[in-house]
C-alpha positions as CSV (number, residue, x, y, z in Angstrom):
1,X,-55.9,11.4,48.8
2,X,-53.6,9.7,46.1
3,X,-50.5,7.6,47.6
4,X,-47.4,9.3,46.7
5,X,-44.4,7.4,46.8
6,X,-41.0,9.3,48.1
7,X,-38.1,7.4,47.3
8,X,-34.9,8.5,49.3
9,X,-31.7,6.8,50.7
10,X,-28.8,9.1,53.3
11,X,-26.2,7.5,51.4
12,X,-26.2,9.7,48.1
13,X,-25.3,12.9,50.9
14,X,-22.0,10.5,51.0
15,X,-21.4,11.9,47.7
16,X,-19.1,14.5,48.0
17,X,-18.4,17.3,45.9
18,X,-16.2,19.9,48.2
19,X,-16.6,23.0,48.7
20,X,-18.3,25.8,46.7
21,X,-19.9,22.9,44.7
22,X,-23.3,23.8,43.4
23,X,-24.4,20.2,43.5
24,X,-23.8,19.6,47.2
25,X,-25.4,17.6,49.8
26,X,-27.0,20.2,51.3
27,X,-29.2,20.5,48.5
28,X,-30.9,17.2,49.6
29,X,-30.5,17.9,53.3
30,X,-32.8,21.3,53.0
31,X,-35.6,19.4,51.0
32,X,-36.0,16.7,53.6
33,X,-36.2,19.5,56.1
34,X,-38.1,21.3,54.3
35,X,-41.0,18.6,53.8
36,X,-40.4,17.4,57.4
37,X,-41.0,21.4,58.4
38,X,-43.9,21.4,56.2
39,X,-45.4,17.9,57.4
40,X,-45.5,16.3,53.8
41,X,-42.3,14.2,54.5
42,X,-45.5,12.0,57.1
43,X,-47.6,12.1,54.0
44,X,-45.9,10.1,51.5
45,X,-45.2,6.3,51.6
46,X,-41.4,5.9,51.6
47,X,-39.2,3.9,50.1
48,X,-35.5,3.0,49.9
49,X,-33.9,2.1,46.7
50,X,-31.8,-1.2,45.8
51,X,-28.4,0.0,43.6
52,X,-29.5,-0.2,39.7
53,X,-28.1,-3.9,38.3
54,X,-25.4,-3.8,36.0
55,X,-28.4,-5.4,33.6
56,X,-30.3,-2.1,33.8
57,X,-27.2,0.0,33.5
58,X,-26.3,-1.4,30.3
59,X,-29.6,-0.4,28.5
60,X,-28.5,3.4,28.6
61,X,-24.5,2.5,29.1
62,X,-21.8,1.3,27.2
63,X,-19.6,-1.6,29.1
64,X,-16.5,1.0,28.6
65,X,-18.7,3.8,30.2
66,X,-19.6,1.7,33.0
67,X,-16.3,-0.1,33.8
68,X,-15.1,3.5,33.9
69,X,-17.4,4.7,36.4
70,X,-16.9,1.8,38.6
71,X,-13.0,1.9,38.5
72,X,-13.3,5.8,39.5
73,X,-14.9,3.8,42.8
74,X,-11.4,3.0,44.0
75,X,-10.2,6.8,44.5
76,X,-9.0,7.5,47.7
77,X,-10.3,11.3,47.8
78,X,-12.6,13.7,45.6
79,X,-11.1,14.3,42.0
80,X,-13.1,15.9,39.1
81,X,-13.5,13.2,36.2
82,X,-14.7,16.2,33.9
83,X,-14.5,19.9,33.9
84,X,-17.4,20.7,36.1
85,X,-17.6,17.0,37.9
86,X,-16.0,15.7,40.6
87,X,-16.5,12.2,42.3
88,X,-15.8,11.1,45.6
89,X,-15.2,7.5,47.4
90,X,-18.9,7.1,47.8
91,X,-19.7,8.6,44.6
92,X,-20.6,5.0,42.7
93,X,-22.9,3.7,45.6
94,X,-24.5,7.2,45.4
95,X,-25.0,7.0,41.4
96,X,-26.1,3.3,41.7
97,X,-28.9,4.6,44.2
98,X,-29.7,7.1,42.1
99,X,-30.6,5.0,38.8
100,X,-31.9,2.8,41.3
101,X,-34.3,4.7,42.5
102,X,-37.1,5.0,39.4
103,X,-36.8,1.2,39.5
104,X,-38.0,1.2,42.7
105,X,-40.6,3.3,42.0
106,X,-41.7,2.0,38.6
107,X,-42.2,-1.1,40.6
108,X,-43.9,0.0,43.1
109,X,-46.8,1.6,40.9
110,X,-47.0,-1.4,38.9
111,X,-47.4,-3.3,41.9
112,X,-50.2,-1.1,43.1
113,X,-48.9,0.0,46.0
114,X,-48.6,4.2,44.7
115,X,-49.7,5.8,42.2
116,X,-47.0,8.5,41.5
117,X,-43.6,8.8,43.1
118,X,-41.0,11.0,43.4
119,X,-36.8,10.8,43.7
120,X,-35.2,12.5,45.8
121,X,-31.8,11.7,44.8
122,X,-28.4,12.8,43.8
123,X,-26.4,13.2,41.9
124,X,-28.6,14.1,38.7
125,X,-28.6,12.4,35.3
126,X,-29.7,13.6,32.4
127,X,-26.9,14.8,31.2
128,X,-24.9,12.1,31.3
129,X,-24.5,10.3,27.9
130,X,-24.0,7.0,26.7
131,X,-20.1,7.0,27.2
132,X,-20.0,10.3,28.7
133,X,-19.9,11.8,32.4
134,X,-20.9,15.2,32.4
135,X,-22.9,18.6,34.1
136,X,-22.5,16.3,37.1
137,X,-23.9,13.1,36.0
138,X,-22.7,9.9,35.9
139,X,-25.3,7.7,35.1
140,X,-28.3,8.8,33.1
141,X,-30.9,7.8,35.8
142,X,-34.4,8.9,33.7
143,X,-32.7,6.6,30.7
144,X,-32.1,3.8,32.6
145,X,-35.7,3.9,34.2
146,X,-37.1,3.9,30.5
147,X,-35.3,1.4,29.6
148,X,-36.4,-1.0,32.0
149,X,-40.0,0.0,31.2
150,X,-39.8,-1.2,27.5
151,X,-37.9,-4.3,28.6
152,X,-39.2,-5.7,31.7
153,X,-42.4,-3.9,32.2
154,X,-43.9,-4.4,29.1
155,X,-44.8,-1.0,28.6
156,X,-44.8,0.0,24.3
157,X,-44.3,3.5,24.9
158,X,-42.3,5.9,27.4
159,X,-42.7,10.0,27.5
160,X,-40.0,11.8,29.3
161,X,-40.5,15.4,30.1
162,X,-37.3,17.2,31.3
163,X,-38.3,20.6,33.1
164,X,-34.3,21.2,34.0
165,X,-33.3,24.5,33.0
166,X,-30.6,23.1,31.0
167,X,-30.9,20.8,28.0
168,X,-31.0,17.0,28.9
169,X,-28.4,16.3,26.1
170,X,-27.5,12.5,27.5
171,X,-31.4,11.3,27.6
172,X,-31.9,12.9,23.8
173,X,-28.5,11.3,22.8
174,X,-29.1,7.9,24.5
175,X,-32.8,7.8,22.6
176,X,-32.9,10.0,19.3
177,X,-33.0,6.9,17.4
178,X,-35.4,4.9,19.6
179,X,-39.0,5.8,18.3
180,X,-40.5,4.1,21.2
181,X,-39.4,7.0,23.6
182,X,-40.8,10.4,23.4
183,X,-38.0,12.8,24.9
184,X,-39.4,16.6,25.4
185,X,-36.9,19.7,26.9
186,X,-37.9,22.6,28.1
187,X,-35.1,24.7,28.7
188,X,-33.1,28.0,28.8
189,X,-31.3,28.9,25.7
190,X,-28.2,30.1,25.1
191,X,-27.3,27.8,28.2
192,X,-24.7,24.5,29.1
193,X,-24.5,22.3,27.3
194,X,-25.6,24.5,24.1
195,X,-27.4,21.4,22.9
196,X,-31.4,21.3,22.4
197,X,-32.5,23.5,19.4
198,X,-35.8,23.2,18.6
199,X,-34.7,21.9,15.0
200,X,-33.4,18.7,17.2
201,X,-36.0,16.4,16.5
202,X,-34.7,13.0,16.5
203,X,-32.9,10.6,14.3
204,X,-34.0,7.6,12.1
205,X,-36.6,5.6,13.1
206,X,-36.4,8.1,16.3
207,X,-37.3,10.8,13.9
208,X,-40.1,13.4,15.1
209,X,-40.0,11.8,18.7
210,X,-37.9,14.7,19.9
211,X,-39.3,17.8,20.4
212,X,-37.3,20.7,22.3
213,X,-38.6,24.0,23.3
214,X,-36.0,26.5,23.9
215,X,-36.2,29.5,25.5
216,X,-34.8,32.7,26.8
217,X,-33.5,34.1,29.8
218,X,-36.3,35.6,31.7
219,X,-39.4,33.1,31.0
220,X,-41.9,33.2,33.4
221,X,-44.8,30.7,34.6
222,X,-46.8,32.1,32.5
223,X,-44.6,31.6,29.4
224,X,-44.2,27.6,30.5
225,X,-47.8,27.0,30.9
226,X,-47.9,28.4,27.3
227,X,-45.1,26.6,26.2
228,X,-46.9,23.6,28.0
229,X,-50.2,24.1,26.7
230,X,-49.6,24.9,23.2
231,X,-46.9,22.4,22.1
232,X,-45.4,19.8,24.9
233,X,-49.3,18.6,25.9
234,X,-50.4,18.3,22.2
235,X,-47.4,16.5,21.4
236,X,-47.4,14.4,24.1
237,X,-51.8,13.8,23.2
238,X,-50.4,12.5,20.2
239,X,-48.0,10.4,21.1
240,X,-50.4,8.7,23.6
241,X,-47.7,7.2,26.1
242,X,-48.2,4.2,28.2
243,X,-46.3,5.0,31.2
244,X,-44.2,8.8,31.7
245,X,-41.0,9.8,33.5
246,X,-40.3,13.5,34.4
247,X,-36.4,15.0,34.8
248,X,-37.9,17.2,37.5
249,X,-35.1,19.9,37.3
250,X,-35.6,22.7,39.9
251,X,-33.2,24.8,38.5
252,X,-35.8,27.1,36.8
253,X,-36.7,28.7,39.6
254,X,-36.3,32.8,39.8
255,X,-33.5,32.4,42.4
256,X,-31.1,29.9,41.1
257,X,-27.2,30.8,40.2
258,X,-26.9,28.6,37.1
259,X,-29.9,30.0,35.3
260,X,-32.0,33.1,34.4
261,X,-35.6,31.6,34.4
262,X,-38.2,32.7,36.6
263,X,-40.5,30.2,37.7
264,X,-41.7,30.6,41.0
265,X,-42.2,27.5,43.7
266,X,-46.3,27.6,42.8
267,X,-45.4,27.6,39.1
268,X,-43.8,24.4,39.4
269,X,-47.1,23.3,41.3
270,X,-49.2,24.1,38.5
271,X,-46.6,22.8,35.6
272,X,-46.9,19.2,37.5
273,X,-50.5,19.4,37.7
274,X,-50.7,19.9,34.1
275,X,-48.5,16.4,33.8
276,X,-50.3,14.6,36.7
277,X,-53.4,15.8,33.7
278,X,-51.6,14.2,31.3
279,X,-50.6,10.9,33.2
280,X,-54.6,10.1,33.6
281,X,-55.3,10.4,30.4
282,X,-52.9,8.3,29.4
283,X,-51.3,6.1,31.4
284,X,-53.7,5.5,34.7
285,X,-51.9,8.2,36.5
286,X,-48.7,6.8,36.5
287,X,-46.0,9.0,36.9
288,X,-42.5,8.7,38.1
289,X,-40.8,11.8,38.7
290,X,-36.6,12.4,39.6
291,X,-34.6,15.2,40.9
292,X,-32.1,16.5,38.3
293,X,-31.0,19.7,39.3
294,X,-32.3,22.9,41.5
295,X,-29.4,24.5,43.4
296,X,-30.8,27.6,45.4
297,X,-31.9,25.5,48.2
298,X,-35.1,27.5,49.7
299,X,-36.1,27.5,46.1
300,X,-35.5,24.1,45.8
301,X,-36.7,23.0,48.9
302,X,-40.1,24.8,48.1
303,X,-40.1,23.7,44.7
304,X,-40.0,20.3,45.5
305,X,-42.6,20.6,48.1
306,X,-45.2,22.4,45.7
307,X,-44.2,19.4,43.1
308,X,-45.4,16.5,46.3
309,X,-47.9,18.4,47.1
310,X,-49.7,19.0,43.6
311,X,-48.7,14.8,43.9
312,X,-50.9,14.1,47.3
313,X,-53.7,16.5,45.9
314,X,-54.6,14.8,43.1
């Protein structure tokens, strides 16, 4: 059986978002029940991240962006920084652990001691952009993980697949002109943030290492694994990556509020088997993987535990 890494701290549940918020900390609370219930939580190797350095940060970041988010640390109670984001006292340690996290387990493959890993962290990323909190991010935490691949890794190439049911606007905006990252979106459409048209295909020498696949309210599994096999796995072939990062969404699923897709919990198991497939042909297996969003929490929860357990099986 593979070593599959889990990385997770308590802290980010510090993060608080008040009531009615869709990205809560219960979210995180009902997966680690879940895989506890389900005895996978005693199957992976876990590990606890270290904050992201400022170093890291400022690959994906502007200095503006992050002095921002680091002044919002001195708030004395939950305010929203955007129309649909609030942050909290222990928002920025939160955030930090969050972009934190892939570092942790980028270095933990590379060491040898996993050979896939997943995040289960909040809050989510890949919306934020490079000067931009928004949809709940505040730091983008698949950018920053790429990032540090090409720079202190010494990996050529990065793919990141983003499964959210929204667009991952900030990750295409912080790399559309970076032909050394691959960035591929599956996603509803018409949904937030109204970005990701399949025409959206990168900019410069980024051109063509963009490709989005939008589509419509009521796609099934079998329509991803369609989508999957006909034009993200051929692109991705081509591109032949060294090393790939997933924005493991699980707000796809048939019973979340913020979309109208209808993937079901085993769907997402067979969409990561098809990218564990892809990881071996490429890249020795390695793949990183980080929780964007997913806010039904039994269809989360089981979500995340057919994603780990398509991990172990393989």
């Amino acid at each position: 059986m593979a070593r599959t890494a889990l990385i997770y701290h308590p802290d980010v549940l510090l993060h608080d978002t008040g009531e009615g918020h869709p990205e809560r900390r219960a979210r995180l609370e009902s997966i680690v029940q879940h895989l506890k219930d389900r005895s996978l939580w005693d199957e992976v190797l876990h590990l606890q991240p270290q904050p992201a350095p400022r170093r890291a940060l400022l690959r994906a970041h502007s200095p503006v962006h992050l002095d921002r988010v680091a002044d919002l640390a001195q708030v004395e109670y939950s305010v929203y920084v955007s129309q649909d984001t609030e942050f909290s006292p222990d928002t920025y340690r939160a955030a930090l652990l969050a972009a934190g996290a892939p570092l942790t387990a980028i270095d933990a493959l590379l060491a040898g001691h996993a050979d896939h890993a997943f995040c289960c962290m909040r809050p989510p990323g890949h919306h934020a952009e490079v000067e931009q909190i928004m949809g709940f991010c505040f730091l983008n935490n698949v950018a920053v993980a790429a990032h540090y691949l090409r720079a202190e890794c010494g990996c050529d190439k990065v793919a990141i697949i983003d499964w959210d049911v929204h667009h991952g606007n900030g990750t295409q905006h912080i790399f559309e002109e970076d032909g050394s990252v691959f960035f591929c979106s599956i996603h509803q459409s018409p949904l937030y943030p109204g970005t990701g048209a399949a025409d959206e295909r990168g900019l410069g020498a980024g051109h063509g290492q963009t490709l989005n696949v939008p589509v419509p309210a009521g796609s099934t599994d079998a329509d991803y694994l369609r989508h999957f096999a006909d034009t993200i796995i051929p692109a991705i072939d081509q591109f032949q990556p060294d090393f790939i990062l997933l924005s493991a969404g699980f707000d796809a699923h048939r019973n979340d509020p913020l979309g109208q897709i209808l993937l079901s919990a085993e769907g997402y198991g067979q969409l990561t088997e098809l990218v564990l497939q892809l990881a071996t042909r490429h890249c020795e297996g390695r793949l990183v993987s980080l929780l964007e969003g997913g806010y039904d929490l039994e269809g989360t929860a089981a979500s995340v535990a057919a994603h780990l357990s398509a991990l172990l099986a393989s």
